[in-house]
C-alpha positions as CSV (number, residue, x, y, z in Angstrom):
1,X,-37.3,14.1,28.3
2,X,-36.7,17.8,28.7
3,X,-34.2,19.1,26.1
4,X,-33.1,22.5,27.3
5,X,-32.0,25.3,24.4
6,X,-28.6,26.0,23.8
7,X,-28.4,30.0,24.7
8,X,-26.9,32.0,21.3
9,X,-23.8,32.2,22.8
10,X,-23.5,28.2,22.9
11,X,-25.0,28.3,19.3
12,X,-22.1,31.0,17.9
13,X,-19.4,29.2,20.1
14,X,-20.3,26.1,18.2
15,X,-20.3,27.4,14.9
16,X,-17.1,28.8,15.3
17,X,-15.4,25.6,16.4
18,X,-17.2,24.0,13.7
19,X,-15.5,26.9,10.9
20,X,-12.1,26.1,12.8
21,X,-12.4,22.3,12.0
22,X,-13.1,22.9,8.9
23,X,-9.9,25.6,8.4
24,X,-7.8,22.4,9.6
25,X,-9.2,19.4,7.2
26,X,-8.2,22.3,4.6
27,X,-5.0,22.7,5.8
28,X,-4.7,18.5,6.8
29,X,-5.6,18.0,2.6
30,X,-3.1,20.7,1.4
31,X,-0.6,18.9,3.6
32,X,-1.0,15.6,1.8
33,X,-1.2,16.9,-2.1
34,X,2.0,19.3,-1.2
35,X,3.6,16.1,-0.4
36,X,2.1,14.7,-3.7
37,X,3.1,18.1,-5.6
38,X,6.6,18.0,-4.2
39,X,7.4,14.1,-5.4
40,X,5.6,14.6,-8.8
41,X,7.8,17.6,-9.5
42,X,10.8,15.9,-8.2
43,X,10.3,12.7,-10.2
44,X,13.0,12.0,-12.9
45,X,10.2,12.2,-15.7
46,X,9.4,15.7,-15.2
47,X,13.1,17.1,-15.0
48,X,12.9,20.5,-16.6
49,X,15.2,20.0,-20.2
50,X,14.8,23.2,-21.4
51,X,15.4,26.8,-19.7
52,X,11.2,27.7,-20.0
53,X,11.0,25.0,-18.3
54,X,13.6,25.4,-15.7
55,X,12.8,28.2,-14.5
56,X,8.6,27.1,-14.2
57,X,10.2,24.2,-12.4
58,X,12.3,26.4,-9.8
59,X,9.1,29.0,-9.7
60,X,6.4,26.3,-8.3
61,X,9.4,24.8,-5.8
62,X,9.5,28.3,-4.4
63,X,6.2,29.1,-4.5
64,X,5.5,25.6,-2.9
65,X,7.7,26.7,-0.2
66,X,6.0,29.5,0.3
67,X,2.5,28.2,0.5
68,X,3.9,25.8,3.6
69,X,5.1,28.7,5.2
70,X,2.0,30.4,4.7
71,X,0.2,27.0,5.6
72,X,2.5,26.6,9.0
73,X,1.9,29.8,10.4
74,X,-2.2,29.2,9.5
75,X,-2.1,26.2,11.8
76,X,-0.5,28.0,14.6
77,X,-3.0,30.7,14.6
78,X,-5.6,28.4,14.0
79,X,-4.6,26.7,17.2
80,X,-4.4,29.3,19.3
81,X,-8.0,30.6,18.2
82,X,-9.0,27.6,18.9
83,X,-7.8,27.4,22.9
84,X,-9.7,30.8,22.8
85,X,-12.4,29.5,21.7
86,X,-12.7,26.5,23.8
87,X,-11.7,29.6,27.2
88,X,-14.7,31.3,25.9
89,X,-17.0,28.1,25.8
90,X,-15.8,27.3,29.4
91,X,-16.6,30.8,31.0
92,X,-20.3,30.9,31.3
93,X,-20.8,34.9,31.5
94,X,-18.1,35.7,29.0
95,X,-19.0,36.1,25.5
96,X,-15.7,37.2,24.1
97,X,-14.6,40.7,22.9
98,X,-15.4,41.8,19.2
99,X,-11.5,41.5,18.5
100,X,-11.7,37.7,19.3
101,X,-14.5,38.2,16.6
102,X,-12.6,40.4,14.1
103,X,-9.9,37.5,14.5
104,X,-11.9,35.2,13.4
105,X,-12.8,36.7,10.5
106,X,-9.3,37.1,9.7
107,X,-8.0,34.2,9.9
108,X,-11.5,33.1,8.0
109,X,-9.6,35.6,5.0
110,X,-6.5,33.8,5.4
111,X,-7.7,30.4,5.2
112,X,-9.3,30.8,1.8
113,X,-6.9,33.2,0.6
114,X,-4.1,30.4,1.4
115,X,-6.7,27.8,0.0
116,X,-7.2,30.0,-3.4
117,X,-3.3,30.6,-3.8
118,X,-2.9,27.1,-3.4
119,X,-5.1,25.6,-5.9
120,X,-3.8,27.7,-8.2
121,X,-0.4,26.7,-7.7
122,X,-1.6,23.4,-8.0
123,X,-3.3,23.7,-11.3
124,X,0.0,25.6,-12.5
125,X,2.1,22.8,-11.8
126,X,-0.3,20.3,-13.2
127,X,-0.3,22.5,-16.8
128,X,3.5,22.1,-16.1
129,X,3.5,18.4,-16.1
130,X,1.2,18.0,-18.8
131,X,3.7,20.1,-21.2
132,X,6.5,18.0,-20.2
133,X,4.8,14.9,-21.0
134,X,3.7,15.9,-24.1
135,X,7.0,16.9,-24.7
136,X,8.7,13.5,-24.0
137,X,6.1,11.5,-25.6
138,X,7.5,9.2,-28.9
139,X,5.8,10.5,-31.7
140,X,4.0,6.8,-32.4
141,X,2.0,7.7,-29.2
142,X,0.4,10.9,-30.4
């Protein structure tokens, strides 16, 4: 059998639907530790008791917010790149302007900028949780 070579268009149409997977198992995982974050901050064991600690508390809630707005619009953009994408692959001649390019690239940026801001965040609020255990712990389990 014959196998006939996928033209570079086909190639680079491939490889950016591949990328755009990839953006949304990023964004599918920060989904399900957000939730994670969220409970763990809002369990009864790591109440904030003094006002240090308050105000981390109310910081990472907001900036948790902020990372599922950031996170929300991501997916929508991600979408619709994707439809474009899949346009492109379905029009033989038509390779795409350089902006569809460009936007790809950008929302390439935002994905790992997101991403970065996120882990972050996340190791923030794990530091956060380890002071307030170590602050409730009985002094026979030190």
């Amino acid at each position: 059998m014959i196998m006939k070579k996928k033209p570079n268009h086909q190639m680079m149409m491939d490889r950016l639907h591949e990328q755009s997977l990839e953006w949304k198992s990023i964004i599918l995982f920060m989904e399900e530790e957000i939730i994670f974050l969220e409970h763990l901050l809002h369990s009864y064991h790591f109440e904030p008791d003094t006002a240090e600690l308050y105000e981390r508390y109310h910081k990472y809630l907001k900036q948790l917010d902020e990372i599922k707005f950031a996170k929300n619009n991501l997916k929508v953009q991600i979408d619709g790149h994707e439809a474009s994408i899949g346009g492109i692959m379905d029009s033989i001649d038509h390779f795409g302007d350089s902006s569809f390019y460009i936007e790809h690239d950008d929302i390439n940026v935002l994905v790992q900028k997101t991403s970065e801001d996120y882990r972050k965040l996340k190791s923030e609020i794990f530091d956060y949780a380890i002071t307030v255990m170590r602050k409730h712990k009985k002094p026979d389990e030190i």
